[in-house]
N, CA, C and O of each residue as an XYZ file, in Angstrom:
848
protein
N     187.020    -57.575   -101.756
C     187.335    -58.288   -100.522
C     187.249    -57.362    -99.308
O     186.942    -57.978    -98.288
N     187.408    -56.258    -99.166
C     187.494    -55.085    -98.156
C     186.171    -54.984    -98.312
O     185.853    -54.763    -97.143
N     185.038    -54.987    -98.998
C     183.740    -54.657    -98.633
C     183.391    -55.786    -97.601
O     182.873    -55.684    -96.489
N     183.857    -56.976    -98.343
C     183.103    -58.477    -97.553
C     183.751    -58.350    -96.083
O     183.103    -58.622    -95.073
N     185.057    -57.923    -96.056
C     185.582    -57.527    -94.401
C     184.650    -56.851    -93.476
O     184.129    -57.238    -92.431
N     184.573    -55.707    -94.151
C     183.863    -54.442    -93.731
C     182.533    -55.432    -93.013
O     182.547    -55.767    -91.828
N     181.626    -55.736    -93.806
C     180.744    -56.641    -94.148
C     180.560    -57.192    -92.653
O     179.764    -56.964    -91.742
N     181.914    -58.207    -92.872
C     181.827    -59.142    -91.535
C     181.825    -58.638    -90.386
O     181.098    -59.011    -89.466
N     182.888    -57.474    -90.325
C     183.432    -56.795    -89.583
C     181.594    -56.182    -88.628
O     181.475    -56.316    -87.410
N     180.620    -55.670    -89.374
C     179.494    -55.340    -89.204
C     178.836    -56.089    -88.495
O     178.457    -55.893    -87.340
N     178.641    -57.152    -89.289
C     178.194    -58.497    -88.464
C     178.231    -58.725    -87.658
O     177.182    -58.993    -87.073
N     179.350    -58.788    -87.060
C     180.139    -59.416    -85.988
C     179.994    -58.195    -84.500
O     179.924    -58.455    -83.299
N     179.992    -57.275    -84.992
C     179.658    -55.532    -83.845
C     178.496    -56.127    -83.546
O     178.158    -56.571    -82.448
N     177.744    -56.124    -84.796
C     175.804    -56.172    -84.047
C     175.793    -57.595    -83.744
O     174.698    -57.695    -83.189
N     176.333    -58.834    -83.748
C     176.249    -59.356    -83.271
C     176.914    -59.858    -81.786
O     176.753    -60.985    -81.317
N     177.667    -58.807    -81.179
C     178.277    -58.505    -79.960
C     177.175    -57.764    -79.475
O     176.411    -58.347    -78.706
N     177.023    -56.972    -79.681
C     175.671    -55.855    -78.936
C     174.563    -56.706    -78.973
O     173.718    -56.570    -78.088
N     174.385    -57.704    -79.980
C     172.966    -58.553    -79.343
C     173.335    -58.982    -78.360
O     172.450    -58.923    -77.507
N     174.602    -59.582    -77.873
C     174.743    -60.563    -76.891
C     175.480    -59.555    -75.621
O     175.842    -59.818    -74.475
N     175.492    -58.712    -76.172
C     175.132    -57.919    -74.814
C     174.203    -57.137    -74.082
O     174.158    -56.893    -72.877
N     173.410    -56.758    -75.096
C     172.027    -56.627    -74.432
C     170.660    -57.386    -74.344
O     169.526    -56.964    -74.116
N     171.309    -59.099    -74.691
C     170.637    -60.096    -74.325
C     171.117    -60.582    -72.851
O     170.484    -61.170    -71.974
N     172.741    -60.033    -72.899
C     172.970    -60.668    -71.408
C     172.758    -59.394    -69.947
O     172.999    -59.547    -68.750
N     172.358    -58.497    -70.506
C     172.338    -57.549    -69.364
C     170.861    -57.844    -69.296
O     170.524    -58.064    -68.133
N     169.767    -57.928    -70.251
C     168.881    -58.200    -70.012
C     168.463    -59.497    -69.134
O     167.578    -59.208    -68.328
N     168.836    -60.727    -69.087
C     168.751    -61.797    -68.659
C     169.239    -61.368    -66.960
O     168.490    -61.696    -66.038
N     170.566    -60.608    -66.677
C     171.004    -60.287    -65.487
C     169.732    -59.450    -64.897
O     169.072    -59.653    -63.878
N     169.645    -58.647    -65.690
C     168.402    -57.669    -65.044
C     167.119    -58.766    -64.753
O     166.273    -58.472    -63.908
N     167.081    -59.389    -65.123
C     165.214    -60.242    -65.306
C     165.626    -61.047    -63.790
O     164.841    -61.033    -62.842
N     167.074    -61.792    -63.726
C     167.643    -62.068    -62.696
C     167.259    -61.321    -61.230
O     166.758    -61.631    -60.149
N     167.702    -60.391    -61.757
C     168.124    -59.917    -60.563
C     166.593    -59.005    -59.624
O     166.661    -58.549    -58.482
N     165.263    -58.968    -60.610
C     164.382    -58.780    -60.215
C     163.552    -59.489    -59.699
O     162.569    -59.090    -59.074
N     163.962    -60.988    -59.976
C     163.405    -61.847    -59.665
C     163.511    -62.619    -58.257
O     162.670    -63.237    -57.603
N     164.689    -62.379    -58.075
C     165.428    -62.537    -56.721
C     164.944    -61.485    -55.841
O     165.058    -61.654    -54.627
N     164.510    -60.607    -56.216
C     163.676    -59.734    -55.574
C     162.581    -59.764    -54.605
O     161.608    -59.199    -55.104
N     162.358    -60.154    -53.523
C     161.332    -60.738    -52.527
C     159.698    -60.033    -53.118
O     159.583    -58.817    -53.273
N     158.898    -60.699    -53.308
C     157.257    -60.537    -53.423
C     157.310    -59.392    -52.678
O     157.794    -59.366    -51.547
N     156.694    -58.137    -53.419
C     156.287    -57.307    -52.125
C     157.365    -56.173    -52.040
O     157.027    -55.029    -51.736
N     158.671    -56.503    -52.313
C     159.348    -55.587    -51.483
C     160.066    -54.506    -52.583
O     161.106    -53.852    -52.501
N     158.790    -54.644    -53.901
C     159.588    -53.003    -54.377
C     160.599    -53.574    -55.495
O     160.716    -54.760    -55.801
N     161.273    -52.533    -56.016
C     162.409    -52.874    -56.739
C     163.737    -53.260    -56.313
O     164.036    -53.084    -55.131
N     164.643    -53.804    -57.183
C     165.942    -54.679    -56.677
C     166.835    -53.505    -56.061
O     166.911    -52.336    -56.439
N     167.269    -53.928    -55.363
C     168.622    -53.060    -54.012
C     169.839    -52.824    -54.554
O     170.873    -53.220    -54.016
N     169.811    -52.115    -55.735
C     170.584    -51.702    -56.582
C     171.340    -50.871    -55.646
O     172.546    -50.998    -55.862
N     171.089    -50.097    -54.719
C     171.827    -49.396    -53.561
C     173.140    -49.977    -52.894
O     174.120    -49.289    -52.608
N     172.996    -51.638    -52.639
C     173.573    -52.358    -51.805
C     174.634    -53.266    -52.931
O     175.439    -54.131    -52.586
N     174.412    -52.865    -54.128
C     175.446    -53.663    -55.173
C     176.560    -53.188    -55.561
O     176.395    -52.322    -56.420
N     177.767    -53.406    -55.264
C     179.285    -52.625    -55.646
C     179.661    -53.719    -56.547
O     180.168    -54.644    -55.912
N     179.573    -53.973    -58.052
C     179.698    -55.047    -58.752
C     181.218    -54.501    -59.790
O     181.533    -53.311    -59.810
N     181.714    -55.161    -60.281
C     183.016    -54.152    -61.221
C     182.159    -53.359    -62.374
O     180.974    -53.436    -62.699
N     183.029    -52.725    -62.758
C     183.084    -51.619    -63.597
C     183.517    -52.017    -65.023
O     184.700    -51.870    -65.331
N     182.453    -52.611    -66.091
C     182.311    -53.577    -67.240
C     182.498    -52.562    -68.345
O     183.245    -53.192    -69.094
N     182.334    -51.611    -68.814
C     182.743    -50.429    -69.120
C     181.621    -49.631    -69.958
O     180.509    -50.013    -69.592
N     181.565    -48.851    -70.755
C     180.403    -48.345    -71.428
C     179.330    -48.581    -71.947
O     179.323    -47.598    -72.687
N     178.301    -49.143    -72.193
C     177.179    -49.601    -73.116
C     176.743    -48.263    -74.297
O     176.851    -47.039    -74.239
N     176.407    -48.868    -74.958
C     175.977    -47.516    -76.324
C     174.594    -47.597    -76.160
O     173.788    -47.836    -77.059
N     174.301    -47.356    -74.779
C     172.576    -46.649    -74.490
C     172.640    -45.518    -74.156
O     173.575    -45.006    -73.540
N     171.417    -44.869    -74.609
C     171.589    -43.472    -74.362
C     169.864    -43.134    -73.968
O     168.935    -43.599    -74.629
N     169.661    -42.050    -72.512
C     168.104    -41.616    -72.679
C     167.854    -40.396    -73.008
O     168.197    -39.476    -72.266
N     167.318    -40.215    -73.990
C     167.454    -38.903    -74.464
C     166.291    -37.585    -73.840
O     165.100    -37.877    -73.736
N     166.576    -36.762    -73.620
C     165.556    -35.528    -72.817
C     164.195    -35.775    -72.927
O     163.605    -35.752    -71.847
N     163.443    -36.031    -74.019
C     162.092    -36.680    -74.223
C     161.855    -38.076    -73.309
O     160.704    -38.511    -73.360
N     162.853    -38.860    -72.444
C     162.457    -39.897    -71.772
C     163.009    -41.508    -72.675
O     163.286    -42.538    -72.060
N     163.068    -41.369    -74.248
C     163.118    -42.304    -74.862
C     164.050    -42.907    -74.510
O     164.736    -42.376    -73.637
N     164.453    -44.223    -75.023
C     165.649    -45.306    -74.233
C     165.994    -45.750    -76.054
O     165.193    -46.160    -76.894
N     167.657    -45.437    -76.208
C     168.177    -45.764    -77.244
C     169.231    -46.405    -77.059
O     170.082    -46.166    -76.203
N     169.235    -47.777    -78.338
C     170.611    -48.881    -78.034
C     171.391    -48.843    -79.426
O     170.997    -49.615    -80.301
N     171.951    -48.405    -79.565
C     172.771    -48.133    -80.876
C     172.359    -47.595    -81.426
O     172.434    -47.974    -82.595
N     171.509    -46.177    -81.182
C     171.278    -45.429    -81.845
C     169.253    -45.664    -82.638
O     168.559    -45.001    -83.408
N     169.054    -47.038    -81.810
C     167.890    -47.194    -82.190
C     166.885    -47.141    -81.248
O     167.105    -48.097    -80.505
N     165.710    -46.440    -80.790
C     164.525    -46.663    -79.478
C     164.553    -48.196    -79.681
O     164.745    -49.041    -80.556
N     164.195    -48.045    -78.123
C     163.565    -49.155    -77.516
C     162.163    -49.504    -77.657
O     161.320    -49.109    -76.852
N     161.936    -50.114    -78.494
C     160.259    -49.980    -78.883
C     159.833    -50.906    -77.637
O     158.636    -51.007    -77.907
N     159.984    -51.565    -76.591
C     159.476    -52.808    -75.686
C     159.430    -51.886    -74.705
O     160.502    -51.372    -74.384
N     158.137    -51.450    -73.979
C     157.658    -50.540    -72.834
C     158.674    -51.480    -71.871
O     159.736    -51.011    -71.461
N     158.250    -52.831    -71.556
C     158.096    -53.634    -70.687
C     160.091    -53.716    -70.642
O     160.845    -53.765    -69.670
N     160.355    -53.703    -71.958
C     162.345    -53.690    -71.711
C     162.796    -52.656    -70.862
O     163.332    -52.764    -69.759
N     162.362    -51.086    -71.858
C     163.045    -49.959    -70.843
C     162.318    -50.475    -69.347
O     163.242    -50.592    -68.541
N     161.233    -50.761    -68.810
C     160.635    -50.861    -67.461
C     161.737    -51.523    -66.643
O     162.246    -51.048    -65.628
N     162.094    -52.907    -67.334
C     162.641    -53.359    -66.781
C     164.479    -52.996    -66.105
O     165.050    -53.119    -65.021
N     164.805    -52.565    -67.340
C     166.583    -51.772    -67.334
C     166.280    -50.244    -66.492
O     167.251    -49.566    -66.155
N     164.715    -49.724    -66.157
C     164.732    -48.537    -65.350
C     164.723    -48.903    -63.599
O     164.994    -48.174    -62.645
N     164.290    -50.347    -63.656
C     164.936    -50.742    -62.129
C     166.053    -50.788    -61.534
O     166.223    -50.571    -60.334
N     167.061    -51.135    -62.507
C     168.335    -51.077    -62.045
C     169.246    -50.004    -62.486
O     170.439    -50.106    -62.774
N     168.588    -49.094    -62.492
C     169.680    -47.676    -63.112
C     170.195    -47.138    -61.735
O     169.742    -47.685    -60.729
N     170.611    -46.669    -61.669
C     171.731    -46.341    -60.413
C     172.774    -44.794    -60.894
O     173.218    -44.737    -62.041
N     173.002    -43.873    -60.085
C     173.596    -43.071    -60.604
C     174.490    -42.441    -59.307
O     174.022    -41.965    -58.272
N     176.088    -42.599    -59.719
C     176.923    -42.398    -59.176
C     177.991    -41.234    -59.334
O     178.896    -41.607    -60.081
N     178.103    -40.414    -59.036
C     179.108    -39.376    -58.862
C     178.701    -38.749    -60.376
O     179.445    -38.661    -61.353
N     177.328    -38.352    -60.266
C     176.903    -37.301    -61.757
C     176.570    -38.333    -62.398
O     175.457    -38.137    -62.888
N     177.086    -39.651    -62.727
C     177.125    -40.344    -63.617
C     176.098    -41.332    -63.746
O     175.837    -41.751    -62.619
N     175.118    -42.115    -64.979
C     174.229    -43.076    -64.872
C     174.961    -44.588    -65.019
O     176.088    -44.756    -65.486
N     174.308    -45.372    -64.649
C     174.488    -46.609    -64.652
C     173.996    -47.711    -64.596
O     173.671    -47.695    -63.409
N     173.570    -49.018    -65.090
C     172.427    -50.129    -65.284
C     173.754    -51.054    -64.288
O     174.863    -51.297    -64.762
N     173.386    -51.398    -63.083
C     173.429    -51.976    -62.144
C     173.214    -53.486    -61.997
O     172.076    -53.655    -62.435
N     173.714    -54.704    -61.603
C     173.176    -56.048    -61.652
C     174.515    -56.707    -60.408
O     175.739    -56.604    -60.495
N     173.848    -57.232    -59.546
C     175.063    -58.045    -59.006
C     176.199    -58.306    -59.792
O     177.152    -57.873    -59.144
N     176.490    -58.660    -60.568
C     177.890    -59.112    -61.356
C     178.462    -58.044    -62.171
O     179.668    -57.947    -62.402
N     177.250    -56.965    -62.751
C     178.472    -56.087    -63.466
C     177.502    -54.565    -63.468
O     176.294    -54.578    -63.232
N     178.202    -53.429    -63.744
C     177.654    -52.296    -63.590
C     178.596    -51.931    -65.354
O     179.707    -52.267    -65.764
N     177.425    -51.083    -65.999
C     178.023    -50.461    -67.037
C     177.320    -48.984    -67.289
O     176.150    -48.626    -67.156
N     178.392    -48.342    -67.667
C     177.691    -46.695    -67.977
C     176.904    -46.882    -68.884
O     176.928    -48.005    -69.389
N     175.973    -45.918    -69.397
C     174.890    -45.395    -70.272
C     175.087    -43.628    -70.009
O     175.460    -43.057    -68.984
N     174.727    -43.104    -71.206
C     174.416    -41.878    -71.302
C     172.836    -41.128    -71.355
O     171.891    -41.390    -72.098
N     172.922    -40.373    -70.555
C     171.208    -39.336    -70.265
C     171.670    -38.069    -70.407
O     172.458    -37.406    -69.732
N     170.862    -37.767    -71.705
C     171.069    -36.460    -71.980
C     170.240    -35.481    -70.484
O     170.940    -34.804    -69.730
N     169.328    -35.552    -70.377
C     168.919    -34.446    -69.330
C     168.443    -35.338    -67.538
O     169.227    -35.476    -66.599
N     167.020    -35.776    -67.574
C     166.949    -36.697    -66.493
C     166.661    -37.836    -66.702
O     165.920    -37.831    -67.685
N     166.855    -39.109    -66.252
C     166.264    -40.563    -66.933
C     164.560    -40.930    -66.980
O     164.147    -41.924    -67.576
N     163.730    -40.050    -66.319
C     162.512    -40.182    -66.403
C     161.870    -38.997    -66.619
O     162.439    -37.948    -66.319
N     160.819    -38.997    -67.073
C     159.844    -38.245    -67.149
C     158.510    -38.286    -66.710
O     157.747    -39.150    -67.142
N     158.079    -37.277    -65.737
C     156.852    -37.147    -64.910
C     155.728    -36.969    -65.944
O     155.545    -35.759    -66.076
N     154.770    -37.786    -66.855
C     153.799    -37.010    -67.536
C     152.229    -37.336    -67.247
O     151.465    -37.207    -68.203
N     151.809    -37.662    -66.257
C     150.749    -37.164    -65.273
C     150.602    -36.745    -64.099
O     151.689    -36.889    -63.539
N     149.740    -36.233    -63.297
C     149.541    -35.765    -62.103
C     148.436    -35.519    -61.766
O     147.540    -34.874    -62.310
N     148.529    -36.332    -60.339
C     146.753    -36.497    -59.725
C     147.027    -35.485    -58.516
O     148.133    -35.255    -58.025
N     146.170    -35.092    -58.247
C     146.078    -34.212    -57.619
C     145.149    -34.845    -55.840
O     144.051    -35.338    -56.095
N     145.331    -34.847    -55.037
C     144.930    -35.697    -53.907
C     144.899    -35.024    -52.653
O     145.131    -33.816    -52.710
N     144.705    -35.436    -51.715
C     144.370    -34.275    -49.874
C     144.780    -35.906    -48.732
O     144.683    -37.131    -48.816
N     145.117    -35.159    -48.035
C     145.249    -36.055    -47.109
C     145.537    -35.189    -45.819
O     145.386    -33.980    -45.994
N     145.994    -35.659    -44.328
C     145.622    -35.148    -43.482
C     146.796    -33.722    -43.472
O     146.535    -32.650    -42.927
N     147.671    -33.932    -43.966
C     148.897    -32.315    -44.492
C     148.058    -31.728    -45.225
O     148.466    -30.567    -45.230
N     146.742    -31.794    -46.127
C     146.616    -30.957    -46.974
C     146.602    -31.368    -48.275
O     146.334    -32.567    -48.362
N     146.830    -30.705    -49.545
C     146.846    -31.116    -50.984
C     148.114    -32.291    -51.006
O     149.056    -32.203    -50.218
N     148.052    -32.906    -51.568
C     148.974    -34.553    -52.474
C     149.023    -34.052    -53.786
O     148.011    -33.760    -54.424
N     150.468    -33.917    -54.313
C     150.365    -34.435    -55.210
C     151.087    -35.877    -56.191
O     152.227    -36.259    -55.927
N     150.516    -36.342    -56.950
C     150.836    -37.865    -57.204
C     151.641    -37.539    -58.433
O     151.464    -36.402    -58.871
N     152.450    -38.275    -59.044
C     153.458    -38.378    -59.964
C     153.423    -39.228    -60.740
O     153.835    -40.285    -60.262
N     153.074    -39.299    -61.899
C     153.127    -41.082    -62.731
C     154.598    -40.852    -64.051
O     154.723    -40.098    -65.016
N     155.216    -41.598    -63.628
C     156.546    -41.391    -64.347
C     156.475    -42.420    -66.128
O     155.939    -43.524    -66.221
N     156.971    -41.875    -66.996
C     156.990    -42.920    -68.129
C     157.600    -44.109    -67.842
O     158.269    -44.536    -68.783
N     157.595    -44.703    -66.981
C     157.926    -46.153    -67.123
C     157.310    -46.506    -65.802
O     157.875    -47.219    -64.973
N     155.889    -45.867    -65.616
C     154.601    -46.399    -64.950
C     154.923    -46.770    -63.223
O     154.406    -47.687    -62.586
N     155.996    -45.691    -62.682
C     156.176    -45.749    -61.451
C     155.335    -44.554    -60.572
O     155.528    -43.435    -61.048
N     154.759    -44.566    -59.805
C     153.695    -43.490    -58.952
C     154.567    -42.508    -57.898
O     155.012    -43.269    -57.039
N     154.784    -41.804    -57.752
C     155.772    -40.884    -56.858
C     155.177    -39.624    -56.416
O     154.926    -38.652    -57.127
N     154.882    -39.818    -54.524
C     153.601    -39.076    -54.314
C     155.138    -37.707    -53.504
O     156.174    -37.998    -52.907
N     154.618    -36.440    -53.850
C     155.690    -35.451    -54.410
C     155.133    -35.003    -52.673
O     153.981    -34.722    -52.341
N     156.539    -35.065    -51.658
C     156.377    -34.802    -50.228
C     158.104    -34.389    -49.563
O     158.876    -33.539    -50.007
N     158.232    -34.973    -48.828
C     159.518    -34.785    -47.981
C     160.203    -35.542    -48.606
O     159.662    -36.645    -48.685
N     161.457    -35.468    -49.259
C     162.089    -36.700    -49.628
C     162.029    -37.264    -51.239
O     162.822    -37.985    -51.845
N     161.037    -36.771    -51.576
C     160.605    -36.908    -52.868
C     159.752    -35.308    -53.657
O     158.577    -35.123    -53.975
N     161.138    -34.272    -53.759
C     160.413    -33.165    -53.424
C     160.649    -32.661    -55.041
O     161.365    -33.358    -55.760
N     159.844    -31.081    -55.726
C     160.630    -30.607    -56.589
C     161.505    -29.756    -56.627
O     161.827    -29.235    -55.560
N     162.124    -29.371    -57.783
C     163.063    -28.240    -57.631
C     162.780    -27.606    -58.868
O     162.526    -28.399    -59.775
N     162.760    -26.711    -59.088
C     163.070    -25.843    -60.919
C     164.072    -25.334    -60.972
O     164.631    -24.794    -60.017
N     164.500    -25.411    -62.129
C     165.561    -24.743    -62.982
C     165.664    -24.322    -64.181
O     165.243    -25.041    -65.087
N     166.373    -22.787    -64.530
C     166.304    -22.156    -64.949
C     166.431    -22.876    -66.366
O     167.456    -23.540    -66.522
N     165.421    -22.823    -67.532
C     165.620    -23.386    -69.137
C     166.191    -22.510    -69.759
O     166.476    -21.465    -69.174
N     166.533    -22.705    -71.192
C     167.892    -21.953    -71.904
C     166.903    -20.738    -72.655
O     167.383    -19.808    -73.304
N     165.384    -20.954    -72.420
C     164.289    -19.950    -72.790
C     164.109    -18.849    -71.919
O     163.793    -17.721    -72.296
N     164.374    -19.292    -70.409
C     164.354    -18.137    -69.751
C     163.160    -18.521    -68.813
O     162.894    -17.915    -67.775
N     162.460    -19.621    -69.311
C     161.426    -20.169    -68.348
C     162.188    -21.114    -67.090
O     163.396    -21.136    -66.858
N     160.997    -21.956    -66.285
C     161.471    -22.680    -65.590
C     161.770    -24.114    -65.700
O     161.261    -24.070    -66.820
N     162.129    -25.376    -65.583
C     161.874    -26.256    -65.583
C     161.746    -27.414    -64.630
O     162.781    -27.869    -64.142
N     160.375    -28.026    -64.262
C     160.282    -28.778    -62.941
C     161.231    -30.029    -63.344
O     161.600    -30.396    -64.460
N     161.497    -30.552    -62.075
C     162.346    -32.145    -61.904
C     161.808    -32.173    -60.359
O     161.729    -31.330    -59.466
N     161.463    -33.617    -60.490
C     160.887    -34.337    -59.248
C     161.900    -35.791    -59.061
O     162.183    -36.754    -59.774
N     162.236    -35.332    -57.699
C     162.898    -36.466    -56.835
C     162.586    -37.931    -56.738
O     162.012    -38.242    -55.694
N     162.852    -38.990    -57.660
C     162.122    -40.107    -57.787
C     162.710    -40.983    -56.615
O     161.975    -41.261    -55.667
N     164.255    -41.507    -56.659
C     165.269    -42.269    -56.053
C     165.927    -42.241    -56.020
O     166.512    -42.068    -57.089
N     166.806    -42.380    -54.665
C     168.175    -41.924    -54.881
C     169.247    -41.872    -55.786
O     170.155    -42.572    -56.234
N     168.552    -40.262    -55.902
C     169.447    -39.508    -57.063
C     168.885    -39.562    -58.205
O     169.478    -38.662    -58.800
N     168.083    -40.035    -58.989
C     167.457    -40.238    -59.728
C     165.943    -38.913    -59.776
O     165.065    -38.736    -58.932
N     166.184    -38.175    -61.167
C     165.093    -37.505    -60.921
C     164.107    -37.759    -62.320
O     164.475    -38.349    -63.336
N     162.756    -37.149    -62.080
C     161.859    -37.123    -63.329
C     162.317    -35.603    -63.411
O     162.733    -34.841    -62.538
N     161.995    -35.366    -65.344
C     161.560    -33.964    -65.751
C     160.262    -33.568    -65.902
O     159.945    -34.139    -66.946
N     159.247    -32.916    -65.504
C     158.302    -32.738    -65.332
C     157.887    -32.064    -66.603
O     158.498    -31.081    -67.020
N     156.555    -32.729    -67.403
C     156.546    -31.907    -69.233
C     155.648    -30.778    -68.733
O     154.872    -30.620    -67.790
N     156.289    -29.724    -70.251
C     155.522    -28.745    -69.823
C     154.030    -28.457    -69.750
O     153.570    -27.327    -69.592
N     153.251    -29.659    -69.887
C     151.790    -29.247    -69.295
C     151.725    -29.331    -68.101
O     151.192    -28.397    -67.502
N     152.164    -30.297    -67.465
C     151.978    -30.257    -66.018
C     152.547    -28.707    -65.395
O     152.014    -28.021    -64.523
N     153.683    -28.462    -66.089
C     154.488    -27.526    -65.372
C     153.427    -26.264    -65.188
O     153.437    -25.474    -64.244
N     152.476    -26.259    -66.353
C     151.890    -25.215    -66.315
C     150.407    -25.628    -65.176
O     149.767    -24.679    -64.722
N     150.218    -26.292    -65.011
C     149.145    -27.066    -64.155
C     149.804    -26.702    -62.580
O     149.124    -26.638    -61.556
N     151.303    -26.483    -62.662
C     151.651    -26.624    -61.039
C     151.927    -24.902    -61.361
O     152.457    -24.411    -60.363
N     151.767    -24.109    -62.203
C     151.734    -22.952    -61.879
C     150.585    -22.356    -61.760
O     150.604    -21.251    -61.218
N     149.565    -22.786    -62.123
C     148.130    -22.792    -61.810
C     147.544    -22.924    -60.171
O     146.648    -22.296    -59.607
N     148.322    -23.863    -59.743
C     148.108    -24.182    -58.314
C     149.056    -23.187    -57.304
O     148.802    -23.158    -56.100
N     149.945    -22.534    -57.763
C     150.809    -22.248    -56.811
C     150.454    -20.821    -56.365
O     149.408    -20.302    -56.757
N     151.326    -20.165    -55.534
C     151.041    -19.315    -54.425
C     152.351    -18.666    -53.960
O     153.493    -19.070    -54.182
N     151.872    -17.315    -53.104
C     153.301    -16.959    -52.451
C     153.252    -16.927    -50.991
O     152.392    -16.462    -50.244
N     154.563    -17.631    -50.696
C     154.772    -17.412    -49.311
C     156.605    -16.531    -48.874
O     157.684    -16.377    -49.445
N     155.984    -16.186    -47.563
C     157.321    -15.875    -47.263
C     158.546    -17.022    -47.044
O     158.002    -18.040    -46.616
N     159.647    -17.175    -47.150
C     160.385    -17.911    -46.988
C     161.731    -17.060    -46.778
O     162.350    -16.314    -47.538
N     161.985    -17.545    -45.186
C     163.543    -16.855    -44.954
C     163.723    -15.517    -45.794
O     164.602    -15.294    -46.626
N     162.504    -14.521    -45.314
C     162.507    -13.346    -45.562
C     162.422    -12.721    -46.736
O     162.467    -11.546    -47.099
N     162.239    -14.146    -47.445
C     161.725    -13.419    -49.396
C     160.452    -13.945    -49.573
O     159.860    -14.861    -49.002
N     160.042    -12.951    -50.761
C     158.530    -13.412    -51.307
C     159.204    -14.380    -52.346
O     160.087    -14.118    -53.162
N     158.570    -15.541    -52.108
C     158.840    -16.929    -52.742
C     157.552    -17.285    -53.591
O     156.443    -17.137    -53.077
N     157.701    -17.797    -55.008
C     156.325    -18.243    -54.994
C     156.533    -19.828    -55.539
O     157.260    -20.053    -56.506
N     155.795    -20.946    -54.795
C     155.785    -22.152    -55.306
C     154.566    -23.179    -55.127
O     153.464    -22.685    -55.366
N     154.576    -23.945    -54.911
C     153.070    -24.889    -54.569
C     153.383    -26.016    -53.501
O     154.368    -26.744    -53.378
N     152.553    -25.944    -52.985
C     152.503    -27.186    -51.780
C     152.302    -28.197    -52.227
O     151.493    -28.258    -53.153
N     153.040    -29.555    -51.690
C     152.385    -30.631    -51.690
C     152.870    -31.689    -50.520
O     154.053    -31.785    -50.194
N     151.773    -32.501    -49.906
C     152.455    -32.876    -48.592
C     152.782    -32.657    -47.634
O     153.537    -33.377    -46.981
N     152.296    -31.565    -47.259
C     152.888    -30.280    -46.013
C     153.958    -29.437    -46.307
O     154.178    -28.502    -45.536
N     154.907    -29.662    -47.629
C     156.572    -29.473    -48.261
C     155.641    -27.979    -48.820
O     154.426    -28.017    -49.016
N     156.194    -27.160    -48.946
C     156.314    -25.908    -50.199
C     157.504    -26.448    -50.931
O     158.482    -27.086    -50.541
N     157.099    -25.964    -52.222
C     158.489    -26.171    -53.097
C     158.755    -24.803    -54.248
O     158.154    -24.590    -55.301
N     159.656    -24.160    -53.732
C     159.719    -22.697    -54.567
C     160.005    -22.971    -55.431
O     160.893    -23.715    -55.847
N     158.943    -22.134    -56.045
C     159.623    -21.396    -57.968
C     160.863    -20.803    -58.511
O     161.834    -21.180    -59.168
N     160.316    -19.441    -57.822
C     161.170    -18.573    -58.096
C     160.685    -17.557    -57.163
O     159.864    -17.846    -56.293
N     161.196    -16.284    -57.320
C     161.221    -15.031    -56.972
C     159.524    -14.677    -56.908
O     159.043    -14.189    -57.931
N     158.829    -14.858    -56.006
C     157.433    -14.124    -56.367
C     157.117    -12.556    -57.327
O     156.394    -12.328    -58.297
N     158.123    -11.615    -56.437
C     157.984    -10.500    -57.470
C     157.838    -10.559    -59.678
O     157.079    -10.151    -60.558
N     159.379    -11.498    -59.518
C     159.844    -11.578    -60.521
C     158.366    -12.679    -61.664
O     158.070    -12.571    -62.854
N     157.828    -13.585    -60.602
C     156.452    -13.779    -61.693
C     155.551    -12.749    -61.628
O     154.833    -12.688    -62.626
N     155.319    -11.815    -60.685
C     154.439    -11.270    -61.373
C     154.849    -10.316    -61.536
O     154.177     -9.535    -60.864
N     155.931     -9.580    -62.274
C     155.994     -9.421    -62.904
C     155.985     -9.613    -64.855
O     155.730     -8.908    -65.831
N     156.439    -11.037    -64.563
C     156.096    -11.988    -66.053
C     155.162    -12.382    -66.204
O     155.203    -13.378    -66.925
N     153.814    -12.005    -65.742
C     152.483    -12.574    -65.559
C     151.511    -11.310    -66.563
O     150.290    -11.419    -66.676
């Protein structure tokens, strides 16, 4: 009889988590839809909805989107739950007029894994294509930064939305060290790469070439 509990007891969990990530989904499809032709993704900015409490999603450093511990195999699902992510005081969050609930991200919620390379009247562009097929042309406002990896290398992250960043994989990373250069900056040799009229430092110029 304690197995058949157990049992139900099972049942009854995954059948709560269907109906909650059937109903956040439905809010989300909502709430994009209400979304004016044209004008971009939903104004997740402008929504102060209550505080519904944890969800058991998690994005893990590779970019993947997990719901109890299982990927999201539906491109078009994570696409959709990456419109309304929202991130508040450190913290992530899937956003909808009526309710806001946490999720956990191990490192950044997207990942940068192409880059076009482009000119315009500043000079070199460069373009950004994020895993969940958003374009983010890397300028003022939408800039990078690196930081130091637990290897001792660097690691790029690009500025997608407020607050929201991509991790940049390491081919590209090595593609934007290919392109880059040193300049002076506030009296140090800096070395990083342009894009947009923006420089965006590396690191220490000496200190690569020395590691070069």
């Amino acid at each position: 009889m304690a197995n058949q509990g157990q049992t139900n007891q099972g049942q009854t969990d995954q059948g709560q988590a269907r109906s909650n990530l059937e109903g956040l989904t439905v809010a989300a499809r909502d709430a994009t839809n209400a979304t004016p032709a044209g004008r971009g993704l939903p104004p997740v900015h402008l929504w102060n909805p209550p505080f519904c409490g944890e969800l058991d999603m998690r994005i893990a450093s590779d970019g993947t989107w997990f719901y109890m511990g299982t990927p999201i195999g539906r491109p078009a699902l994570v696409r959709l739950f990456s419109t309304i992510l929202k991130r508040e005081n450190g913290k992530h969050f899937l956003v909808t007029p009526v309710e806001k609930v946490g999720i956990r991200v191990d490192d950044a919620p997207f990942m940068a894994v192409e880059m076009r390379v482009e000119h315009d009247a500043r000079g070199r562009l460069l373009r950004f294509r994020t895993n969940v097929d958003d374009w983010v042309v890397c300028e003022a406002g939408h800039g990078l930064r690196f930081e130091r990896a637990a290897d001792g290398g660097l690691t790029p992250y690009l500025h997608v939305r407020a607050d929201l960043w991509a991790k940049v994989t390491r081919a590209l990373y090595y593609d934007l060290v290919d392109m880059g250069e040193e300049r002076m900056i506030d009296g140090e040799e800096m070395f990083g790469v342009e894009s947009g009229g923006e420089f965006f430092a590396m690191a220490d110029a000496e200190q690569v070439r020395n590691a070069r």
